[in-house]
N, C-alpha and C positions, 0 to 999 in steps of 0.2 A: 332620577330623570323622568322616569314615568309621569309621578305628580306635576312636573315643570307642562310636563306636556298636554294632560289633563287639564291644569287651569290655563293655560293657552284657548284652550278649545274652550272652556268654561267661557272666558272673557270674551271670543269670536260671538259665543250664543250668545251673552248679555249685550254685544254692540250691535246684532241684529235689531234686538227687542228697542232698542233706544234710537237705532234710526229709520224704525218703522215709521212711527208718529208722523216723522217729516216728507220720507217716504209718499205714503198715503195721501196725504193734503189735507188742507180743512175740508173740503168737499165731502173725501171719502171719510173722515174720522166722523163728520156730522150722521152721513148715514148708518156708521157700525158701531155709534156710540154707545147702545143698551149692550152688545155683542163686548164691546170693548170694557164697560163698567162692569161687568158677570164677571171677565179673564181676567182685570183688575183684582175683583172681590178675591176669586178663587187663586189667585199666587200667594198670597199670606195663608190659605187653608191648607196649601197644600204643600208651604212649609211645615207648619207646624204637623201636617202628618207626617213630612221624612225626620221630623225629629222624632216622635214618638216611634215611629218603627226604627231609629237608630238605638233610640231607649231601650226599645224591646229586644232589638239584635240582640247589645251588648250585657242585658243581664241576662240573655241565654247562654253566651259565651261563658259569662262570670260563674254563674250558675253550673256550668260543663267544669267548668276549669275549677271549681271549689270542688266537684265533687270525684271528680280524677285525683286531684291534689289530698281532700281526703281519704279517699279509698286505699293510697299508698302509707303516706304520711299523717294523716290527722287534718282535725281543723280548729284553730282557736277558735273558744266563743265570740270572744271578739270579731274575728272575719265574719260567722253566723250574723250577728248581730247586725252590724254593719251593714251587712247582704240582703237581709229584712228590712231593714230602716229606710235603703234607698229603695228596696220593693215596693215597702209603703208606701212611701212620698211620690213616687211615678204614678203607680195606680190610682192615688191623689188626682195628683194635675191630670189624668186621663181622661176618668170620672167626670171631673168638672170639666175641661173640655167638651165631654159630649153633654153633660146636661146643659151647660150654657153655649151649644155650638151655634144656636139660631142667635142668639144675641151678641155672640162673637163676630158671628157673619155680618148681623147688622150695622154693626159699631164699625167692622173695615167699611162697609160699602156708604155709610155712611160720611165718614170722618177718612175713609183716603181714596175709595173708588170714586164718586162723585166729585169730590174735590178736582183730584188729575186728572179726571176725565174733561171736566170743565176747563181747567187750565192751560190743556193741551190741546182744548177745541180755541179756545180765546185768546193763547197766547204763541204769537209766531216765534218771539224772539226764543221763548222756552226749545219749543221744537229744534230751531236752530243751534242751541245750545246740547240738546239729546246728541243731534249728529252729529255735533264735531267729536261730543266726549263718546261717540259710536263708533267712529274714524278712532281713537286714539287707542281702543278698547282693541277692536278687530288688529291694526297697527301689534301691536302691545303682545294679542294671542299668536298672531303668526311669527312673529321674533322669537317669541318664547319656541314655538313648536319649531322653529329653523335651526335654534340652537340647540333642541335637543337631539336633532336629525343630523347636525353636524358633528355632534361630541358623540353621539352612540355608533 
């Protein structure tokens, strides 16, 4: 029940973001469009940092729990190995994460901040399209959160 209600609220925050745009107007999107194309850029960065700290949670947990689990009972090489392998391959993609982060950042602001920024300056009908699927979103999270307030 909890999770039902969690992305309720998840869904309420995304149909905010989506009827900002229309929200706003062209007027005001024209003036906070450098403001808007930055918050653009930095949402894909700051995905990919709650994955990497999910990464890193969860091989601390793995990491706790192999070595409980050994301490009692043992640990195949296998599990080791294993435990290493995706070690390495995270620390990997980190790595390159941050050596290529200025290029990463380019390439979004590039190829999808400037783009939707421009899209949503020039296109009305899009706007109008954000709001209703804003409306169905917000809709959608309060249902969910109604019914978990009913059944708990």
């Amino acid at each position: 029940m909890k999770w039902i209600n969690a992305l309720g609220m998840l869904l309420q925050f995304i149909s905010f973001w989506m009827a900002a745009p229309e929200l706003l107007g062209e007027n005001n999107l024209k003036r906070f469009e450098k403001g808007l194309r930055n918050t653009l850029t930095l949402f894909p960065i700051i995905l990919l940092g709650i994955i990497v700290a999910t990464y890193g949670i969860l091989f601390l947990i793995r990491g706790v729990y192999l070595g409980i689990k050994g301490g009692f009972e043992g640990i195949e090489i296998s599990d080791m190995h294993s435990f290493y392998w995706a070690i390495g391959i995270s620390t990997f993609l980190y790595m390159m994460l941050i050596l290529f982060f200025k290029r990463i950042k380019l390439f979004l602001e590039r190829n999808i901040s400037i783009p939707l920024t421009r899209k949503l300056l020039e296109d009305q009908q899009l706007r109008k399209s954000s709001l209703i699927i804003a409306a169905i979103l917000l809709s959608v999270g309060f249902m969910m959160q109604f019914l978990v307030l009913i059944l708990s």
